[in-house]
N, C-alpha and C positions, 0 to 999 in steps of 0.2 A: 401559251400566253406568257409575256414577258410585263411584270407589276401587278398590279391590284387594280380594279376598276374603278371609278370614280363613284358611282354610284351603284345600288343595288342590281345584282343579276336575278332572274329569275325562273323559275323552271320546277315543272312539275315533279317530286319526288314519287308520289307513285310510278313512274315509268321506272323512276330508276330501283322501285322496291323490289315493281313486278316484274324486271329485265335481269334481278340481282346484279346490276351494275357498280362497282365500287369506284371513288372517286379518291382521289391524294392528294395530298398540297402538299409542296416543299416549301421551306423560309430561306431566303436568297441574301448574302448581304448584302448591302448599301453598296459596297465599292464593286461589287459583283454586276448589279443592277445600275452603277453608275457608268461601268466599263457598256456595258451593252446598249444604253441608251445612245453614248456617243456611235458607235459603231453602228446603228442605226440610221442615227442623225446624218451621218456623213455619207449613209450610202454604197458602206463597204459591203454590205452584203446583199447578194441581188434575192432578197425575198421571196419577190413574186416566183423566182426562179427556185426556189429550195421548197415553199410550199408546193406539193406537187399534188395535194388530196384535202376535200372537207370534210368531211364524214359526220352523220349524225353521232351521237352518242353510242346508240343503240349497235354501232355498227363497228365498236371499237376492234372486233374479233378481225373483221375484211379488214382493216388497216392495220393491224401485225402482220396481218397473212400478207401485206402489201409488201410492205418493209422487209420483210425476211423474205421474200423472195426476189430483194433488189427492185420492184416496179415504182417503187414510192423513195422519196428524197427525205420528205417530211408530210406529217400527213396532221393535221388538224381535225380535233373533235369537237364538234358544236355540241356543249351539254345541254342548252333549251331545245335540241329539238333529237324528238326519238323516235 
């Protein structure tokens, strides 16, 4: 996820109680976040082509195992859904 959402996300913590799933945030600076937006914006980078996985939360384990084993480019965690 590249920013902050506009409005509230939402999602059941129990799953992530009963899954012992741990969750992290980095803080980004501005010029960091403002570098990446343009880069974005302009289409340097083929997205849809570097996401190569979406994976629920729950299933963050398969999406290491993805990545380290070279089949995944980038792999996307959905945390509402487990």
């Amino acid at each position: 996820m590249v920013g902050m959402p506009v409005k509230d996300v939402e999602f059941l913590p129990l799953g992530i109680v009963n899954k012992e799933l741990q969750i992290y945030g980095v803080f980004l600076m501005k010029y960091a976040m403002d570098a990446a937006t343009r880069i974005l914006e302009a289409g340097l980078l083929p997205m849809d082509a570097i996401v190569t996985h979406r994976l629920p939360l729950a299933k963050v384990h398969e999406g290491l195992d993805l990545a380290r084993r070279g089949e995944a480019a980038k792999v996307v965690l959905v945390p509402t859904e487990f």
